[in-house]
N, C-alpha and C positions, 0 to 999 in steps of 0.2 A: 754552766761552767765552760769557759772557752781554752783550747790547748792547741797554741798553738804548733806546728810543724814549719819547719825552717825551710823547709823544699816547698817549691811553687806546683799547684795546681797541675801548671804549666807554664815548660822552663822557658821561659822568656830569653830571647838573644835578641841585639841587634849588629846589622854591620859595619856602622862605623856612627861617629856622635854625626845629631844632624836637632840643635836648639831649636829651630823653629819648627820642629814637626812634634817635640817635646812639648811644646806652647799650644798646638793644637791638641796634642793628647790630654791637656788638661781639663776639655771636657768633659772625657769619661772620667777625671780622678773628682775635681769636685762640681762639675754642672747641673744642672735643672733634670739631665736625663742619663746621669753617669752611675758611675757602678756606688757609690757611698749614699746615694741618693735611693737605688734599688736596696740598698743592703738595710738603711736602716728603715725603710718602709716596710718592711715585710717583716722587721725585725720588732718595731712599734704597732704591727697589726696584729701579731702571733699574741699578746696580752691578752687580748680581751677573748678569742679563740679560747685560751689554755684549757682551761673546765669543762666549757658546754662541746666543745669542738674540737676534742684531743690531737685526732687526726689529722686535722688542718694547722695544728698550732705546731704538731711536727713539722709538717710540710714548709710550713712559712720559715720556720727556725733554719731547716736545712738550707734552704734557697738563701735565703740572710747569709746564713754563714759563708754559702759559696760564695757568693755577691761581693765580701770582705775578702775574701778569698782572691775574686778578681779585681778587688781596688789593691790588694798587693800586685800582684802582676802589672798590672797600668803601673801603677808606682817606680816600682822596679824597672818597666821600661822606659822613662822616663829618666828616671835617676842615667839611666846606661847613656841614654839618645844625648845627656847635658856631662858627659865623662868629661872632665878636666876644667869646663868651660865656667866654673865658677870663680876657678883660682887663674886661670887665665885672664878670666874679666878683669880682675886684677893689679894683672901684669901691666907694668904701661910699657912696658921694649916692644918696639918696633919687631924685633925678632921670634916673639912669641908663638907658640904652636897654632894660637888661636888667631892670629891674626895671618897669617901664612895659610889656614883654613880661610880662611874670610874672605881673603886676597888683598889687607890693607886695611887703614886706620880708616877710609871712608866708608867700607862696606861696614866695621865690627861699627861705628857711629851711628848708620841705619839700621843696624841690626837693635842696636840700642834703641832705638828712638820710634823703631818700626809699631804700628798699632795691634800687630800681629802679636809683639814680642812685649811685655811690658819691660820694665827698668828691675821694678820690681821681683819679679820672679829671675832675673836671669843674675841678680849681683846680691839679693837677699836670701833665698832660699836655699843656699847653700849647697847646689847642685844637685838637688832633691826636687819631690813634686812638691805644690803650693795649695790648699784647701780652695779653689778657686775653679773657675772655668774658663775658657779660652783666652778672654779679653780682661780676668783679672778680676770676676766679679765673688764674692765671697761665697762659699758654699752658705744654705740657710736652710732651717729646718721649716721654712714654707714650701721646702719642695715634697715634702712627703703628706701623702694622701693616706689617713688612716681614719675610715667611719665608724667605725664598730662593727657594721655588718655585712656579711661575710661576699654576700651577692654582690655590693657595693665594692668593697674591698680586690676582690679579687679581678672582675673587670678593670678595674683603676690600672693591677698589676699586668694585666694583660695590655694594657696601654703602652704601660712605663717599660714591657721591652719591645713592643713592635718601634717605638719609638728612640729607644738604646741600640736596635737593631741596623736601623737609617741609620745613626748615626757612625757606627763602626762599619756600616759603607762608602759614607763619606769620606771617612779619613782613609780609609784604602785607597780611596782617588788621590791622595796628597804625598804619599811615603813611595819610593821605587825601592824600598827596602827590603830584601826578600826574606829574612828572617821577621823583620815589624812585622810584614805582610801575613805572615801564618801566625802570628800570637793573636793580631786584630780577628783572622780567620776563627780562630778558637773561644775566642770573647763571643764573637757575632751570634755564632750557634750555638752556645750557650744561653742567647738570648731566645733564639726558634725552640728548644728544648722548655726553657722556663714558658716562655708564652704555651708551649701545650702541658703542662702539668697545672698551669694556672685556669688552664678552657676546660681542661676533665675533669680539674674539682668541683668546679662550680656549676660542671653540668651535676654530679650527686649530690647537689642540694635542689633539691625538687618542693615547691614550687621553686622557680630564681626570677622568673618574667612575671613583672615590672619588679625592676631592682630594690630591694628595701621589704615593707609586707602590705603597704597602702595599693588596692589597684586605683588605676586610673577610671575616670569619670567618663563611663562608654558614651556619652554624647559628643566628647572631645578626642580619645584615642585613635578613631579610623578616620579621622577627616584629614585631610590634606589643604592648603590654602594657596590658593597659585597668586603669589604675593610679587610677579613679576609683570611688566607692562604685557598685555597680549596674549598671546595663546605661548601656555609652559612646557615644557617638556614631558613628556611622560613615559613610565616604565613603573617597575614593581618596587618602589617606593612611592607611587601614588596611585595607582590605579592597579586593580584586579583583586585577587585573592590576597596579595604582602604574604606577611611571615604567619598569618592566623588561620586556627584549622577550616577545613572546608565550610561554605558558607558563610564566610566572612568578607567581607570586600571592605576598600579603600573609599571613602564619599569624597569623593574631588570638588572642591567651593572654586568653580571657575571664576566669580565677583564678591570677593571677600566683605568690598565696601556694602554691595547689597545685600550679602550677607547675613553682615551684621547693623545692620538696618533691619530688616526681616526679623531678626530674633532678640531685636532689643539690644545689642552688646551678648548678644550668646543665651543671654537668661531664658530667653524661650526657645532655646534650641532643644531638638530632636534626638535623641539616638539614632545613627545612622551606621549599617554597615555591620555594625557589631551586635551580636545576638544574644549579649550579656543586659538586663536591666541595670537599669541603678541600685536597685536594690538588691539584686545580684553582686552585684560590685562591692557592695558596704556589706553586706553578710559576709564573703571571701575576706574580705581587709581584719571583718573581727577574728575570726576563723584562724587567718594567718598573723595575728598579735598575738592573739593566744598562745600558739602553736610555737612560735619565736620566744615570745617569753617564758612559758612554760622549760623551756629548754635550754636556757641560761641558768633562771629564778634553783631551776632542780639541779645542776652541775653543782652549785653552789650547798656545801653544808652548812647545818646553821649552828652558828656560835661559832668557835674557832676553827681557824680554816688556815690551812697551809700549802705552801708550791711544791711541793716535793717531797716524795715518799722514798728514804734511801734503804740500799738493798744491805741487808747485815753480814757485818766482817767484808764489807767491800766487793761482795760477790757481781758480777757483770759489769765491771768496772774495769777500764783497761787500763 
């Protein structure tokens, strides 16, 4: 159940209208890495969590909510940053507020017509935000990344704000607004917060490496393939110990072509590097399906089954 509150998060001001920096805020309102794009990912992730994953399906629920929270704030400043300029569009007198902003019927023309600004949002939207991203493209629900499970899942989310993060960097480079400027500030790091509540969860699910509960086929996981002409680069993503406990090394294929010549296309290849068998591997894999499903399969009661257990006469309810 959602209720909402009429006061912002965070009260958004700006200092004076400025549509084309409005045009750019739109894509935190509806882009590929904006905030409706966070909110309902976390929000479509939290389902399948609810039962076996209580914990997490809270966590997801909350962060959603804020997320909605700050597609109002983007909204809201947006709406402010396009103050007047929808009914001025309008206007066609030469003497118009909006045009005396602009400096003339050439500049509000270009503004119009600019690839920055569509037509569309500046004389349709009613001086509101537009479900869209910068250049006009429809917000879609191919932007949200929901697998079912949770390893999976919550990386994805640790993505989607290091990548919401860059982006409310950016647009601080475009605004000399000093009010914009500290609302974008508050969005930003709302996104470094979420990014480490999304890294601490996912370290308390143990095992989480390799993401999903299939391990990786130790003939293939340590090897590295220097797939560039000549001698490659190297550092600890191809050579030495990597991210695996002691004893473990990277196998570097300086000639990939003889390689895989040598091993047939791979079929006769080696475990190399990694002190796990294969059979090792596929034992853990059943071990961890088990273990994963056992722990949905048992969340779930059998026969009728319901989402919520309300407290009687209303009690903890605000």
């Amino acid at each position: 159940m959602f209720y909402h509150v009429k006061e912002l998060q965070f009260n958004a001001k700006v200092s004076k209208p400025d549509p084309q920096f409005a045009s750019l805020l739109l894509e935190q309102f509806g882009g590929p890495n904006g905030e409706l794009k966070a909110a309902m990912q976390y929000f479509v992730q939290a389902f399948s969590a609810r039962q076996p994953y209580p914990d997490k399906y809270d966590m997801l629920m909350d962060i959603a909510t804020e997320e909605f929270s700050h597609l109002e704030i983007v909204g809201a400043t947006i709406t402010m940053l396009l103050q007047g300029v929808n009914g001025e569009l309008k206007n066609a007198a030469e003497s118009s507020d909006l045009m005396k902003l602009l400096g003339g019927r050439a500049q509000k023309d270009e503004l119009i017509h600019s690839a920055m600004v569509s037509p569309e949002f500046l004389v349709l939207s009613g001086g509101g935000p537009t479900v869209t991203d910068a250049q006009g493209h429809p917000w879609s629900g191919m932007y949200v990344n929901a697998n079912g499970d949770l390893t999976v899942d919550l990386r994805s989310n640790v993505a989607a704000e290091s990548r919401a993060k860059i982006v409310y960097e950016y647009l601080l480079q475009f605004t000399d607004d000093p009010d914009v400027k500290e609302t974008l500030k508050f969005l930003m790091t709302r996104e470094v917060s979420h990014f480490q509540s999304f890294s601490a969860a996912l370290e308390t699910i143990q095992p989480n490496f390799p993401p999903g509960v299939l391990q990786g086929d130790p003939r293939f996981t340590h090897k590295y393939f220097n797939m560039s002409n000549g001698a490659g680069s190297r550092g600890p993503w191809n050579e030495g110990q990597g991210p695996w406990e002691s004893g473990e090394q990277w196998a570097y294929v300086e000639d990939p072509i003889e390689e895989v010549l040598r091993t047939r296309g791979q079929t006769d290849a080696a475990v190399e590097g990694s002190s796990i068998s294969i059979e090792d591997a596929e034992r853990k894999s059943k071990e961890l399906s088990s273990t994963r499903s056992s722990e949905v399969l048992q969340s779930a009661p059998k026969g009728e089954n319901q989402w919520s257990k309300y407290p009687e006469n209303g009690k903890n309810f605000r």
